[in-house]
C-alpha positions in Angstrom: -29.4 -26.5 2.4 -27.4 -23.2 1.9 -26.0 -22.3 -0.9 -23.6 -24.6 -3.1 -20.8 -21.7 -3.5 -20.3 -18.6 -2.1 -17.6 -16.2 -2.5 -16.5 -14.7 1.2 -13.6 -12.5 0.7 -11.1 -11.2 -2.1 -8.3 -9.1 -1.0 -4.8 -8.4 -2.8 -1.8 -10.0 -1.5 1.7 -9.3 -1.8 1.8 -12.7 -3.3 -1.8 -12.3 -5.3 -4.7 -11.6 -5.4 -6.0 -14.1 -2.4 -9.8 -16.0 -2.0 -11.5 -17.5 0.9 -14.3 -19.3 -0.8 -17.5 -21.4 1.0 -19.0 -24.4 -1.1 -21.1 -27.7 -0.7 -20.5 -30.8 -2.6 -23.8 -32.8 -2.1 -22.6 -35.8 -3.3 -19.8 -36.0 -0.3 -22.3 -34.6 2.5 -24.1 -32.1 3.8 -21.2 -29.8 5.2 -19.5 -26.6 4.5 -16.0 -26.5 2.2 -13.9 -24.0 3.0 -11.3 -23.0 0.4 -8.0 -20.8 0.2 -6.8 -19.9 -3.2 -3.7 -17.7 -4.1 -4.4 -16.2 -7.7 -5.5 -19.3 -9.4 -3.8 -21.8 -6.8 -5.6 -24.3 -4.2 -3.5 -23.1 -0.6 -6.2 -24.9 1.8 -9.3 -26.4 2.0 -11.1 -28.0 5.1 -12.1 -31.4 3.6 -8.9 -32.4 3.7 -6.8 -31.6 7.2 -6.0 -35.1 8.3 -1.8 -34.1 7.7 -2.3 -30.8 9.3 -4.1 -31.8 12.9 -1.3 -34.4 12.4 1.4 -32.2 12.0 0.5 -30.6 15.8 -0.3 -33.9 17.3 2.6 -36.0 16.4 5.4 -33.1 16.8 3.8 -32.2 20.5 3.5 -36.0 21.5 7.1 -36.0 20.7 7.8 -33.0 22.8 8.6 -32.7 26.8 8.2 -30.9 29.5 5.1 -28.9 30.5 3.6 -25.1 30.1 4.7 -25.5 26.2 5.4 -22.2 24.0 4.5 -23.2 20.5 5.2 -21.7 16.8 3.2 -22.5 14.1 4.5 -21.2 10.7 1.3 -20.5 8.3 -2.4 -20.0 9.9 -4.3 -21.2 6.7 -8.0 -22.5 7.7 -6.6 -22.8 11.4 -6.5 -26.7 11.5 -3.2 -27.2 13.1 -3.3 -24.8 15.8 -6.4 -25.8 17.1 -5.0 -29.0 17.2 -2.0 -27.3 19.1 -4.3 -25.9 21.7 -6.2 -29.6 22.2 -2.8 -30.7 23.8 -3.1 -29.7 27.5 0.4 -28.8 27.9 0.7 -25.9 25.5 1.0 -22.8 27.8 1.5 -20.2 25.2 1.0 -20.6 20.8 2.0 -18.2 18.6 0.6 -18.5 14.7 2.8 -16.4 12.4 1.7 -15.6 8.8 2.7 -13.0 6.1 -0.7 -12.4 5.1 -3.0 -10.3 7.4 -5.8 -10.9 5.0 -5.9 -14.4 6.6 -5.1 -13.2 10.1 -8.2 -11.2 9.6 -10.4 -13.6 8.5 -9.9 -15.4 11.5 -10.6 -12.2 14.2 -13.4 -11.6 11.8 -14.7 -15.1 12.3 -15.1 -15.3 8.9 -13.5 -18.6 9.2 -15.2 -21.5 11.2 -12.1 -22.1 14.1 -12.0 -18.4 14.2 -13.9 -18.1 17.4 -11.7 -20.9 18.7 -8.6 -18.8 18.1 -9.9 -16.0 18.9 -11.7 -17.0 22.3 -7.9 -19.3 23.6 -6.2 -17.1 25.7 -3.5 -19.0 25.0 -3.3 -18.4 21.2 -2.0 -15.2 19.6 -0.9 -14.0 15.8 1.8 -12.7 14.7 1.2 -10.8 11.2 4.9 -11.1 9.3 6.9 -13.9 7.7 7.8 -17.0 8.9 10.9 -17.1 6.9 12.6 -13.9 7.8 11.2 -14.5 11.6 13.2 -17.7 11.9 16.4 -16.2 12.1 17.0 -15.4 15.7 18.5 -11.9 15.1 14.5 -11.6 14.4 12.6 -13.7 16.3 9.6 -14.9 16.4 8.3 -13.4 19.6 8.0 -9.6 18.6 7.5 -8.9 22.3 10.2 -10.8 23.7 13.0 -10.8 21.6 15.6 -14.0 22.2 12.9 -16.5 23.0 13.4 -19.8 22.8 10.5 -22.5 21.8 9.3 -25.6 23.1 8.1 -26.8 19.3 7.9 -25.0 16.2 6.1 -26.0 13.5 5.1 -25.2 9.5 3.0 -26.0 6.8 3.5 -22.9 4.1 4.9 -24.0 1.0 3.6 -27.1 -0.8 6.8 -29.3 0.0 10.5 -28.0 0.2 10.7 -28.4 -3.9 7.1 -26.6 -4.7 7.0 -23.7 -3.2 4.6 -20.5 -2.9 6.8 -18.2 -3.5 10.6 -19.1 -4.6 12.2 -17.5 -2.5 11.0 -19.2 0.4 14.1 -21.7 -1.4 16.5 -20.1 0.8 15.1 -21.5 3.8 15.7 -25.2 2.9 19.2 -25.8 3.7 21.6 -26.2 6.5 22.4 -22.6 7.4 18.8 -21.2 7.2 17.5 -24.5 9.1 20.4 -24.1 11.7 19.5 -20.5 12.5 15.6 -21.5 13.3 16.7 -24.2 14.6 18.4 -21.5 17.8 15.1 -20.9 18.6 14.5 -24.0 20.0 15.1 -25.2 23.5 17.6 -27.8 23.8 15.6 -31.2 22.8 12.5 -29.0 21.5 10.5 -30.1 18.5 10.8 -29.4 14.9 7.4 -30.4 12.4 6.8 -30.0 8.7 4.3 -30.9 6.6 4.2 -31.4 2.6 1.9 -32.5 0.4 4.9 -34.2 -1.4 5.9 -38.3 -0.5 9.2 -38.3 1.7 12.0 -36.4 0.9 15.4 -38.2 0.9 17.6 -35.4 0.2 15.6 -32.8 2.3 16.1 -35.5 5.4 20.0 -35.4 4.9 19.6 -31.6 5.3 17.8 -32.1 8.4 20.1 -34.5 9.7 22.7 -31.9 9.5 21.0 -30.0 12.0 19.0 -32.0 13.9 18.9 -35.3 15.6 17.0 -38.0 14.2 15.1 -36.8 11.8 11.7 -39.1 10.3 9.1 -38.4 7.7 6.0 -39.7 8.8 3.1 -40.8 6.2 0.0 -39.5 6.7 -3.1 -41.1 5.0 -6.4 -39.6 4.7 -9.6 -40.9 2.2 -10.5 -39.0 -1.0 -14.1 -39.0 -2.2 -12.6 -37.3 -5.5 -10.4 -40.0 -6.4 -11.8 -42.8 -4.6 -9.0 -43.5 -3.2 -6.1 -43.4 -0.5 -4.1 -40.2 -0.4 -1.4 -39.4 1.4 0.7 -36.3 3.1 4.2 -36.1 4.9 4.7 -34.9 8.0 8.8 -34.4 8.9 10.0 -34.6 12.7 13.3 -34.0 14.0 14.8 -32.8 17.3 17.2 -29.5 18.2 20.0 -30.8 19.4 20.8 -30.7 23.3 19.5 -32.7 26.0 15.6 -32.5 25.9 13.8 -31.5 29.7 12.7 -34.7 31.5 
């Protein structure tokens, strides 16, 4: 057995001071825990990434046509886009986070789906922030500007109520959704996840923009609390007639 915790990285952040962190937990199995943390808050951690490998999986089922370009808002530990890159149809994937500390980690292989990443010729980052990329007068694509997406999808803040940083807030309503929203090809794919139970008021705001929006339960075990815990993942649908 290795060692029980170890320390891998500390870096300031315009956000914090931010922590990748390697641990084992005997009494749940012989395996490496990866951890996140942002000053003294939990981001990510790899025993639990049910809602994430979800949030690529159900979004992309849901999402037609072939040769797929892909967003995904937030790289964390890396779970949901290399569940992105499982799905045979994605063409092109582009993982956009604020934080090159954790963009880094992942060229570095300091994380364990680093070499993944890093080895998909299909997959590349995009150091800046999700929220000021989503309007199109930015764009996500830094190399083709006025892009359109097949599926776009995030897992940043906590839920659209807890955030990471407040004001992410603006990005939760009509207008901002609307704008991200052009980046989409008619009938592409919106996905959210949150650590937060269904949203009724945050569906009406999708409904304004989208087409059927649906919050889908994930469930997932937890050895912690002995018992069944559970995630959201949000879907909805830019309007327009989708590809056949």
């Amino acid at each position: 057995m290795g060692l029980l915790f170890e320390q891998i990285d500390s870096k300031p952040s315009p956000l914090g001071e931010i922590t990748l962190r390697r641990r084992r937990i005997p009494a749940i199995g012989d395996r490496d825990i990866y951890e996140v943390k942002l000053g003294d808050e939990f981001l990510m951690s790899s025993m639990f990434v049910e809602a994430e490998v979800a949030l690529a999986d159900l979004a992309l089922d849901l999402t037609t046509g072939d040769n797929l370009a892909v967003v995904v808002g937030g790289l964390g530990l890396g779970y949901t886009a290399e569940a992105a890159l499982k799905h045979d149809r994605v063409n092109e994937l582009l993982v956009v986070d604020a934080l090159e500390t954790v963009i880094q980690w992942h060229r570095d292989e300091k994380v364990p789906l680093g070499q993944v990443l890093n080895d998909d010729p299909r997959c590349r980052y995009v150091h800046g922030s999700f929220f000021e990329l989503s309007d199109p007068a930015e764009g996500f694509d830094p190399a083709r500007p006025g892009r359109l997406f097949d599926a776009i999808l995030l897992d940043i803040d906590h839920s659209p109520r807890a955030l990471l940083n407040e004001t992410n807030a603006s990005f939760y309503n009509a207008d901002s959704l609307g704008r991200m929203a052009r980046q989409l090809k008619p009938g592409g794919m919106f996905g959210m996840w949150s650590n937060d139970p269904p949203d009724e008021d945050f569906l009406a705001v999708l409904k304004e923009v989208f087409l059927v929006p649906e919050a889908r339960v994930v469930s997932f075990y937890n050895p912690f609390q002995n018992r069944e815990a559970t995630n959201t993942v949000y879907l909805a649908r830019a309007r327009g007639e989708a590809r056949s």
